[in-house]
C-alpha positions in Angstrom: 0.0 0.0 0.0 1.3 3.6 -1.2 2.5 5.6 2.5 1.2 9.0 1.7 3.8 11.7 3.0 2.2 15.2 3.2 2.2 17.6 6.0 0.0 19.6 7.6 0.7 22.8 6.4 1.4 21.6 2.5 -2.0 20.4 2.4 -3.6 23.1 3.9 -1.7 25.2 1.4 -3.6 23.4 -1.4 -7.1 23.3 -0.2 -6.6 27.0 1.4 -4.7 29.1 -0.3 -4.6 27.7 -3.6 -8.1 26.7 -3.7 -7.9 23.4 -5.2 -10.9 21.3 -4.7 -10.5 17.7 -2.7 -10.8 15.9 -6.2 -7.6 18.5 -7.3 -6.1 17.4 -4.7 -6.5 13.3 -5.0 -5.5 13.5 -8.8 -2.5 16.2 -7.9 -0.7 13.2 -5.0 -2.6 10.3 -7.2 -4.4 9.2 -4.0 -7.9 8.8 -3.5 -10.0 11.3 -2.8 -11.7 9.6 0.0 -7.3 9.4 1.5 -7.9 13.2 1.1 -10.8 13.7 2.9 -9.1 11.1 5.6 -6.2 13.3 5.8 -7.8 16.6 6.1 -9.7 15.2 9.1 -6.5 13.9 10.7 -4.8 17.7 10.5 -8.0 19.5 11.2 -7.9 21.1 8.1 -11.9 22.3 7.6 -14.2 21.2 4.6 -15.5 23.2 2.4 -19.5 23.1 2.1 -21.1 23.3 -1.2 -22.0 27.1 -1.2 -18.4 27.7 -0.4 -17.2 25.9 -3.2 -19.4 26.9 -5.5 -18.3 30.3 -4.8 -15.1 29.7 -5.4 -15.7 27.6 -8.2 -18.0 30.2 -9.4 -14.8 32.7 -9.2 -13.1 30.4 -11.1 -14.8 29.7 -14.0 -16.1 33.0 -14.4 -14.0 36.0 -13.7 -15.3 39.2 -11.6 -14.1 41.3 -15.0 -16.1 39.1 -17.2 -19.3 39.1 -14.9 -19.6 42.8 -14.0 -19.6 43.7 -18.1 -21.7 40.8 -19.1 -24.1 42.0 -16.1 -23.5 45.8 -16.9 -24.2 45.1 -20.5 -27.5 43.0 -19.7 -28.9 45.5 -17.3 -28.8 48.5 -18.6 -30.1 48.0 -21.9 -32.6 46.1 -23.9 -30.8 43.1 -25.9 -31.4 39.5 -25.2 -29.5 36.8 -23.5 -28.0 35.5 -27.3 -27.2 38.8 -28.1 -25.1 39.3 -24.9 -23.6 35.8 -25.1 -22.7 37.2 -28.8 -21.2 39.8 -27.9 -18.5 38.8 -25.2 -18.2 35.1 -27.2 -19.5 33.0 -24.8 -22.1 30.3 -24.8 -25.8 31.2 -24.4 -26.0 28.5 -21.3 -23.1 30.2 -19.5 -23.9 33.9 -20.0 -27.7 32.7 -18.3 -25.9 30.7 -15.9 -23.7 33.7 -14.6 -26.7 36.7 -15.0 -28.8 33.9 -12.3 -25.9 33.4 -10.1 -25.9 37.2 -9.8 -29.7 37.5 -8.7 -30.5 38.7 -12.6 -33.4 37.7 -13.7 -33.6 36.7 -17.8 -36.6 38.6 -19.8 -38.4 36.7 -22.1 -38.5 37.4 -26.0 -41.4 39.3 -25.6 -39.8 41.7 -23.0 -37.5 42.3 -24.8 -38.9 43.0 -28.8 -42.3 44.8 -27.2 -42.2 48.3 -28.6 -39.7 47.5 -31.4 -39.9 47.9 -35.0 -39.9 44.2 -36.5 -36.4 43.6 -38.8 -37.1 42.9 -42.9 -36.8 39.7 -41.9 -38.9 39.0 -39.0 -41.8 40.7 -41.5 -40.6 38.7 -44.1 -41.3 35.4 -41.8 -44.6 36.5 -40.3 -45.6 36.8 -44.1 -44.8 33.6 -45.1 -46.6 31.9 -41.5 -49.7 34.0 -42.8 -49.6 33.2 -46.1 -49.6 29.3 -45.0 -52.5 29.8 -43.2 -54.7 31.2 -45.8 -53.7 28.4 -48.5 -55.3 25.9 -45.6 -58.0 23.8 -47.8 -61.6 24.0 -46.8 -61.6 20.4 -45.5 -58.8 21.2 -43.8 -60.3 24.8 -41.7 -63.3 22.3 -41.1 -61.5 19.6 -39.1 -60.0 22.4 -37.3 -63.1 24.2 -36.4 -64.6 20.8 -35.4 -61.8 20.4 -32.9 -61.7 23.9 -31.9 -65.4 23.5 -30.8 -64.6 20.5 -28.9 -62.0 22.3 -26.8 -63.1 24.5 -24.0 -61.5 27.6 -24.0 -60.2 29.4 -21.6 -59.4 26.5 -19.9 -60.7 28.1 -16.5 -63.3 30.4 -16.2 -62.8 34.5 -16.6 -63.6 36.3 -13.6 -66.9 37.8 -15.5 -68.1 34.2 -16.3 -67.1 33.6 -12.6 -69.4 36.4 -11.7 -72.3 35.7 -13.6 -72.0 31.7 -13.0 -72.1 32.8 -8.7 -75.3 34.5 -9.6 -77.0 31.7 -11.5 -76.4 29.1 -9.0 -77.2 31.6 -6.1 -81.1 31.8 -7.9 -80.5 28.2 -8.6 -80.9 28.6 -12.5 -79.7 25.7 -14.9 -77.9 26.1 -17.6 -74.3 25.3 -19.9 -71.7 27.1 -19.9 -69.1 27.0 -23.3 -72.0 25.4 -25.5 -71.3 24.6 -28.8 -74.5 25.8 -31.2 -74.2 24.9 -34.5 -71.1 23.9 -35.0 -69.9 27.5 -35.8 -70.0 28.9 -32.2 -69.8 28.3 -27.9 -72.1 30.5 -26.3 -70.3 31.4 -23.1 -73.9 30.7 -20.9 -76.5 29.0 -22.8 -80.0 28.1 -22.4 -81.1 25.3 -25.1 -84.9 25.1 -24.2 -85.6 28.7 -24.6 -82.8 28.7 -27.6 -81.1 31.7 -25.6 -77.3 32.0 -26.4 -75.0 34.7 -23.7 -72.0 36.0 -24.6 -69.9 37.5 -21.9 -67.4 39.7 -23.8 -64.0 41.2 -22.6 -63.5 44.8 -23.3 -60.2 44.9 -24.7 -60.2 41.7 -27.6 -64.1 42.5 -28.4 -63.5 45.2 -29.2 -60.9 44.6 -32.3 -62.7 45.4 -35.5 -62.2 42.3 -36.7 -63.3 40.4 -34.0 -66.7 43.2 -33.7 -67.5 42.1 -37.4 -67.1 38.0 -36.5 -69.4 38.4 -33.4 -72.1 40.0 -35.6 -71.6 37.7 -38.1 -72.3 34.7 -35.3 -75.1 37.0 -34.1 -77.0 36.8 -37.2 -76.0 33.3 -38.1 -77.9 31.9 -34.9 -80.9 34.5 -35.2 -81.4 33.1 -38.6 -81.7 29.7 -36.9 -83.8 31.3 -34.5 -81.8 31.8 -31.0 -81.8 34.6 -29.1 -78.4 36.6 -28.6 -77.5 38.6 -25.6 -74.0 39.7 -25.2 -72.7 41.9 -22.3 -69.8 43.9 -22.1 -66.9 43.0 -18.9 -67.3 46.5 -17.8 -70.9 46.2 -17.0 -70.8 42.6 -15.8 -67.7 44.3 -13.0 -69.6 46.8 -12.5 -73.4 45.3 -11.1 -73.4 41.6 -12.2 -76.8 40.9 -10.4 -78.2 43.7 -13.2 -76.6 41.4 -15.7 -78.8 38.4 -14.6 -81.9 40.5 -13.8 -81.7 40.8 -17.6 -81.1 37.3 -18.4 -84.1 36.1 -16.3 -86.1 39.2 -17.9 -85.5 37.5 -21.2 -86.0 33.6 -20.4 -89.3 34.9 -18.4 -90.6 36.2 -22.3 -89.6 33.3 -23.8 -91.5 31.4 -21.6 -94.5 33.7 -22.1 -94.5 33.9 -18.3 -95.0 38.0 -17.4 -93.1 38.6 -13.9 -94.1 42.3 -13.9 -92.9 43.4 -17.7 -95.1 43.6 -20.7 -94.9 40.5 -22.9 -94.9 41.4 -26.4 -98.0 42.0 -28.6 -98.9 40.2 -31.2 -100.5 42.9 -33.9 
């Protein structure tokens, strides 16, 4: 068995000053490292924990110069993580790695292109995606409307069809929620016995032009197959929901020919 000569003060020299790890160490005096470990004990020489040598393993692999201009250069303006990793030739990985060891948090592509001008080329490639979508066949944008009305989006409930839901089951009133009609449509609250569709719409995406003319067109797709349509508006929903009901009941209570206090209407 190989006698391992090494004092004290040689070792501690190694681990301490030097700040060679224990597996340095072992492949430095071809020993084990577990011999090391043994020795260090025997001299009283304190172990490293893991946050201590990370930190100094985090000094070694990454200088202080090359992390205060990475972090300078990340911080104070608006590239991305590749652009940075570019820039001082270092892989994408590492230049993450370092910003997190730091306390940086990385933004996300959106961060950091919101508000710029899109390249040539970005345009160029959001041309071609849109271009692919439109030569789609029509059997093709069937199957995929079939599947989308399968789905039911959102996923959860929106805090207006939260509100509205509360106040339905609070006057114990049935109904679906996300119900397909027609196979062109999901009606947000439905009634299928009185043929009464609800749509409760956000303010800000309902409001798009093009999504204004595609809810009229749905609008006057299912009052050609005779439902009623009532759609409500997330401000006014927020703002009294138990109105918002009130008006739903009003209109069930006439399509049931039952009058609860409001003039049915006349037949001439």
């Amino acid at each position: 068995m190989k006698k391992i000569e090494i004092g004290k003060q040689d070792l501690a020299f190694l681990y301490s000053y030097e700040l060679l790890s224990i597996r340095e160490i072992s492949q430095l005096l071809s020993i084990d490292p577990k011999t090391v470990l043994k020795l260090m004990k025997f001299h009283k020489i304190h172990a490293r924990n893991s946050s201590e040598s990370w930190e100094i393993r985090k000094k070694r692999i990454y200088p202080n110069e090359l992390a205060r201009e990475l972090i300078l250069g990340y911080s104070y303006s608006d590239v991305s993580i590749t652009d940075v990793a570019i820039k001082f030739r270092i892989n994408r990985k590492k230049a993450a790695h370092i910003l997190k060891s730091h306390s940086i948090s990385i933004r996300s592509k959106s961060d950091v292109f919101r508000g710029k001008q899109k390249s040539p080329i970005h345009k160029a490639h959001i041309s071609i995606g849109r271009s692919k979508m439109l030569a789609r066949s029509p059997d093709l944008i069937s199957k995929l409307r079939n599947h989308r009305l399968k789905q039911v989006l959102p996923t959860k409930d929106t805090s207006i069809e939260r509100a509205i839901e509360d106040e339905l089951s609070a006057r114990e009133i049935g109904h679906y929620k996300h119900f397909s009609i027609l196979g062109r449509c999901q009606a947000d609250k439905a009634f299928p016995d009185f043929k009464l569709a609800i749509f409760l719409d956000g303010d800000y995406w309902h409001r798009r032009k093009d999504v204004l003319e595609k809810d009229e067109r749905i609008n006057n797709l299912l009052r050609d197959k005779g439902w009623t349509v009532l759609r409500f508006w997330e401000a006014e929903i927020k703002r009294d929901p138990k109105s918002i009901v009130n008006k739903i009941e009003e209109k069930m209570n006439i399509l049931r020919g039952v009058n609860h206090g409001f003039p049915s209407p006349k037949m001439e």
